[in-house]
N, C-alpha and C positions, 0 to 999 in steps of 0.2 A: 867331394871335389866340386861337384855343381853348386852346394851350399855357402865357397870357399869364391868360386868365380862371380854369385852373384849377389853377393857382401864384396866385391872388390867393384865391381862393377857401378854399384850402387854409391861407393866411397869416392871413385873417380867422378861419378855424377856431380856430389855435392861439392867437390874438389871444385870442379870448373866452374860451376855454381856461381860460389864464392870470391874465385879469382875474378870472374865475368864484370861482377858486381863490383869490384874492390876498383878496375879499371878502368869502370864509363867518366867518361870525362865531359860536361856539356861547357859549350860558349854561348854569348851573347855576341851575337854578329846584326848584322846592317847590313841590308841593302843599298848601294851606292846609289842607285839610280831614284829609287823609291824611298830611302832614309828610314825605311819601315826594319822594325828590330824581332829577331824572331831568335831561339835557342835553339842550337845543333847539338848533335853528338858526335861531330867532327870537326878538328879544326878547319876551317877552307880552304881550299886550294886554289882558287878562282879571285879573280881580282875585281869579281862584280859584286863578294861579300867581304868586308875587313870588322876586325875581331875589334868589338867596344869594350870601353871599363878596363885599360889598360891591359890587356888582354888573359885578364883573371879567367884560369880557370873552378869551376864548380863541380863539387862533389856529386850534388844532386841537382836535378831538375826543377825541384820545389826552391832549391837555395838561386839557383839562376834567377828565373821568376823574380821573384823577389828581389833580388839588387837591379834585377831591368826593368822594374818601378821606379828605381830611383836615379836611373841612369839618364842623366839630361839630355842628351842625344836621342835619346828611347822617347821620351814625354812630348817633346817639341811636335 
């Protein structure tokens, strides 16, 4: 039984793991005030950051990066 609960355990671990993983979501946001472009992992709710790049979101943090080099609003 304890062999049973902690191979379910362990199952559930990488369950959520993965789920965790499958649904980060990052933005390229702006600061209004400072025009400065930084990546969240949330969209904002605040009106002192609005979402750049059409407000694509990214799979990954390395893929944000990446397009917020090229984002004209980001460079200026």
């Amino acid at each position: 039984m304890k062999k049973f609960f902690v191979s379910a355990t362990a199952i559930a671990i990488l369950a959520s793991a993965a789920y965790a993983q499958t649904t980060t979501e990052f933005y390229v946001v702006q600061d209004t005030s400072t025009k400065k472009c930084t990546i969240v992992d949330k969209k904002p709710t605040t009106t002192t950051t609005v979402v750049v790049g059409d407000g694509k979101v990214f799979k990954t943090r390395a893929e944000a990066e990446t397009e917020m080099k090229t984002m004209k609003v980001c460079t200026n």
